[in-house]
C-alpha positions in Angstrom: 0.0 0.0 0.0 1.3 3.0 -1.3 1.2 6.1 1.9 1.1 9.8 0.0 3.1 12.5 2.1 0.8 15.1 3.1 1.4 17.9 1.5 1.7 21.3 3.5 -1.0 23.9 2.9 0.1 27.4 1.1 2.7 28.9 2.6 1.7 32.7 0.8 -2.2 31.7 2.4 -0.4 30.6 5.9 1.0 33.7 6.1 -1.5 35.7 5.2 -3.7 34.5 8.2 -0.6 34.8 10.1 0.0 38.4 9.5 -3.8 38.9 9.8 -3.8 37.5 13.5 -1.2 40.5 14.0 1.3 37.7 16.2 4.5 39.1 13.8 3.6 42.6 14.6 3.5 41.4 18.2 6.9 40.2 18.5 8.6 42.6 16.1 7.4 45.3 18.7 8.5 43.5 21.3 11.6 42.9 19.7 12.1 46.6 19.1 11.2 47.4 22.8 13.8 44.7 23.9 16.7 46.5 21.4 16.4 49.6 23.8 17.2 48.0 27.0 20.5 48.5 27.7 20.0 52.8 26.3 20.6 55.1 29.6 17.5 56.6 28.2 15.3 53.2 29.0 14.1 52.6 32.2 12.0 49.5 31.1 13.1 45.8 30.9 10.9 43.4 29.3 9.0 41.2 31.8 7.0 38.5 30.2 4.4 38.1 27.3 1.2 36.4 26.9 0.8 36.8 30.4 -2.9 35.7 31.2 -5.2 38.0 33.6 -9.0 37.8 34.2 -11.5 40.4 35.6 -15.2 39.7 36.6 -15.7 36.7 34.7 -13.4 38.4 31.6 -10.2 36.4 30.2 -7.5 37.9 28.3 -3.6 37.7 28.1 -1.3 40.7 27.9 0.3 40.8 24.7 3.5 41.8 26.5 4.3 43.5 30.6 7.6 45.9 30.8 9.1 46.3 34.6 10.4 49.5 35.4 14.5 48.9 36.4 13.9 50.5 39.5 10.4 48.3 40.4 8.0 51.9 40.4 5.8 51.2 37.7 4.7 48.2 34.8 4.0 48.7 30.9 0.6 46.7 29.8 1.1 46.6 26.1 -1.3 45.9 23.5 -0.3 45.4 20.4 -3.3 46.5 17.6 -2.7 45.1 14.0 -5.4 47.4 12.2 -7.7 46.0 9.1 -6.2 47.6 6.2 -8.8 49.0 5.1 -9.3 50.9 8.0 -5.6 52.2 8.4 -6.8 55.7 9.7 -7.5 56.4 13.1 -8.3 60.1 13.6 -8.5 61.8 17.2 -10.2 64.8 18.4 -10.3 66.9 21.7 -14.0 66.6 23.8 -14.2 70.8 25.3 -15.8 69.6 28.2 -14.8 67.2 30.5 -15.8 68.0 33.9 -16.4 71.4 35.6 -13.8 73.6 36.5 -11.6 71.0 34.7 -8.7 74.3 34.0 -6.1 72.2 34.6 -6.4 68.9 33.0 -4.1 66.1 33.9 -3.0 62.4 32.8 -4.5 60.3 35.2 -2.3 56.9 35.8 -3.2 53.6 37.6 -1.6 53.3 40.8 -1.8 50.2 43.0 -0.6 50.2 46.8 -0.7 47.9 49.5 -1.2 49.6 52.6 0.1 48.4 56.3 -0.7 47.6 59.0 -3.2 45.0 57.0 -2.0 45.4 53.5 -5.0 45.8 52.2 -4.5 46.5 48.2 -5.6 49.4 46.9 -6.5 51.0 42.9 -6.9 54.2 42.4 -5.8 56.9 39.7 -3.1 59.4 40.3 -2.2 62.8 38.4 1.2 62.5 36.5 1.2 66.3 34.5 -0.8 68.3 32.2 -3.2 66.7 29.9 -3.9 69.8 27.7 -2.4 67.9 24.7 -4.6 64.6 25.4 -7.6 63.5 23.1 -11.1 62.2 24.0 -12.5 61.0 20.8 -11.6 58.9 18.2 -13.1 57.5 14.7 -11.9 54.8 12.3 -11.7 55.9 9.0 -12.8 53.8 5.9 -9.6 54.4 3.1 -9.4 53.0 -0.1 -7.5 49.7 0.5 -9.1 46.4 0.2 -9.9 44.5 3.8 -9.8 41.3 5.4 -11.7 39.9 8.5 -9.5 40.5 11.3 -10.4 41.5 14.6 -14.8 42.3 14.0 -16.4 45.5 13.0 -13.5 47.5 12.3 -15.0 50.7 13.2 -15.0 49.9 16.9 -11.4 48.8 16.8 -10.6 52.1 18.8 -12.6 51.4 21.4 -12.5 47.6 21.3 -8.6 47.7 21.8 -8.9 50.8 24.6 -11.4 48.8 26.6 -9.0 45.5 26.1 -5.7 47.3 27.4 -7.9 48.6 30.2 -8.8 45.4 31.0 -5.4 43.8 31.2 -4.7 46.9 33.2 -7.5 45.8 35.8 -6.1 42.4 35.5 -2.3 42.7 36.1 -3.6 44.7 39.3 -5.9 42.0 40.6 -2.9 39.3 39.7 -0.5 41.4 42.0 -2.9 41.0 44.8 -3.4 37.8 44.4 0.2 37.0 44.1 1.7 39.2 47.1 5.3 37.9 45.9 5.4 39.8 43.0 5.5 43.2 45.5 7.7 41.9 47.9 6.9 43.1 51.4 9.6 45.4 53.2 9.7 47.7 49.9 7.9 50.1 47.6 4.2 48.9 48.5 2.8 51.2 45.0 3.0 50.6 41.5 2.2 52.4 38.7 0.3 50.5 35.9 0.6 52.4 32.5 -1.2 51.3 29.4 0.3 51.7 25.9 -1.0 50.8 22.7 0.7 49.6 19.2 -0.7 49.7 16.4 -0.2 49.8 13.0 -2.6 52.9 12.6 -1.6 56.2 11.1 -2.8 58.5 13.6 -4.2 61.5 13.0 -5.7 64.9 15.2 -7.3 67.8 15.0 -8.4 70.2 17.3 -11.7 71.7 15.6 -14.2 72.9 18.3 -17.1 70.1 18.2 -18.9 72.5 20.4 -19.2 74.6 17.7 -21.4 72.3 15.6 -24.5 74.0 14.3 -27.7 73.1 16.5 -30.3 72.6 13.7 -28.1 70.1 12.1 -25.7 68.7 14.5 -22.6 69.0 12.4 -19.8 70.3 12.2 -18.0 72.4 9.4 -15.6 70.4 7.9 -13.5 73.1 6.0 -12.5 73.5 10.1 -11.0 69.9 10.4 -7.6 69.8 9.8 -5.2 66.8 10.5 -2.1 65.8 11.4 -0.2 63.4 11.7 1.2 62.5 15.0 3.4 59.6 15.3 1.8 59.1 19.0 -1.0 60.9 21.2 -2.5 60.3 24.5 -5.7 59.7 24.9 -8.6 60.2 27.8 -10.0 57.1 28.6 -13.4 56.3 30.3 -13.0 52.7 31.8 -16.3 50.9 32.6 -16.7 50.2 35.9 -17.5 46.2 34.2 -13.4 46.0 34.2 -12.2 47.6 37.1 -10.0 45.4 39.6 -12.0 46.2 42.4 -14.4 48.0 44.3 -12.9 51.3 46.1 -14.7 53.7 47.8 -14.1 57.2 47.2 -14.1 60.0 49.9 -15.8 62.4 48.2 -19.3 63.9 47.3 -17.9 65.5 44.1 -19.3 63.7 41.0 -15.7 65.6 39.1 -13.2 64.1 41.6 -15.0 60.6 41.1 -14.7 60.9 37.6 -10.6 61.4 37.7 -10.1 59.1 40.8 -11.9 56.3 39.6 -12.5 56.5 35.5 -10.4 58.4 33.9 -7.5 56.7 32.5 -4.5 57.8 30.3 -3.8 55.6 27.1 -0.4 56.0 25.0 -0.9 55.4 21.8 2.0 54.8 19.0 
């Protein structure tokens, strides 16, 4: 009986799905991350990757963590292969936020463990001026054929803020639940800062939405004017749905609520 070798599928269609999945991308970032290690200018070492987390029922891995060389702070990355034909991702400035909101800032993750009890602790702290930081973004449809990577492609913006935020949520809840990752006797905080990758050109413009006429509801576009930006920071509203864990707030103000407990800042590149 005569046994026929199996023959391997397409390599040009293997790849194709491959580079669809966005895993190259993935590790050439990380690669790329991992290059500037031993700069002066780096303070990040690269941790682990694929790291899995879960919040409130949610499962997800982190595409890749960075530790801080002297143990302050963690980088979540995502890494955010975009459909081609939805390359563009442009980004605009909401004019209100929150009253009195004069001074705007980046608001990071911090966890803490606090004595006597250690009892673990989330909550956002201010880390300088947000002035330059955007609120809203849209996926723009181009000209280049698509493929079927990663659902409706004009919720990838929010899809992969809302998944970094989540792996935020759940490196935090994995440090609590792993005490030996913060040693006791040291530093008892961490900051835990989200960045985005992505293959996206990214684009802003600072046209006033609030100055949208009222019968219509639009805006004039000869007042939209882009440019490119090779990476932006952006104002994120996390869902309470993928928060860590419940923390009470000590205040009546709706505005200090908002910053303490939902605002996040995003890097995007």
């Amino acid at each position: 009986m005569t046994v026929t070798a199996p023959q391997p599928p397409d390599p040009d269609y293997v790849g194709s799905v491959l580079n669809e999945q966005g895993y190259p991308f993935h590790y050439a970032v990380l690669r790329d991350a991992m290059r500037t290690e031993s700069s002066p200018f780096s303070p990040w070492l690269f941790a682990v990757s694929e790291l899995p987390v879960a919040v409130n029922g949610k499962h997800s891995r982190i595409d890749f963590v960075l530790r801080h060389k002297g143990d302050v702070a963690f980088i979540v990355a995502e890494c955010k292969r975009v459909n081609p034909a939805f390359t563009d991702w442009c980004f605009f400035r909401a004019p209100f936020v929150r009253r009195n909101d004069h001074q705007p800032q980046f608001w990071i993750e911090q966890w803490r463990r606090d004595p006597p009890v250690y009892q673990a602790v989330m909550e956002g702290v201010p880390k300088g001026s947000a002035k330059g930081a955007y609120h809203l973004g849209l996926s723009i449809k181009g000209k280049l054929r698509g493929d079927k990577s990663g659902g409706d492609p004009k919720d990838a913006i929010e899809n992969t803020f809302t998944q970094v935020m989540l792996h935020v949520s759940g490196f935090a809840k994995l440090l609590s639940q792993q005490p030996g990752l913060v040693p006791y006797g040291g530093l008892q905080q961490r900051l835990i800062i989200p960045v985005v990758f992505t293959t996206a050109q990214l684009w802003t413009s600072d046209v006033d939405l609030s100055s949208a006429d009222l019968q219509s509801g639009h805006v004039d576009p000869s007042k939209i004017k882009l440019v490119a930006r090779p990476w932006i920071a952006y104002q994120y509203h996390t869902s309470q749905g993928i928060r860590p864990m419940e923390t009470l707030v000590g205040t009546n103000d709706l505005t200090v609520y908002l910053v303490q407990q939902v605002i996040r800042t995003i890097s995007l590149s």
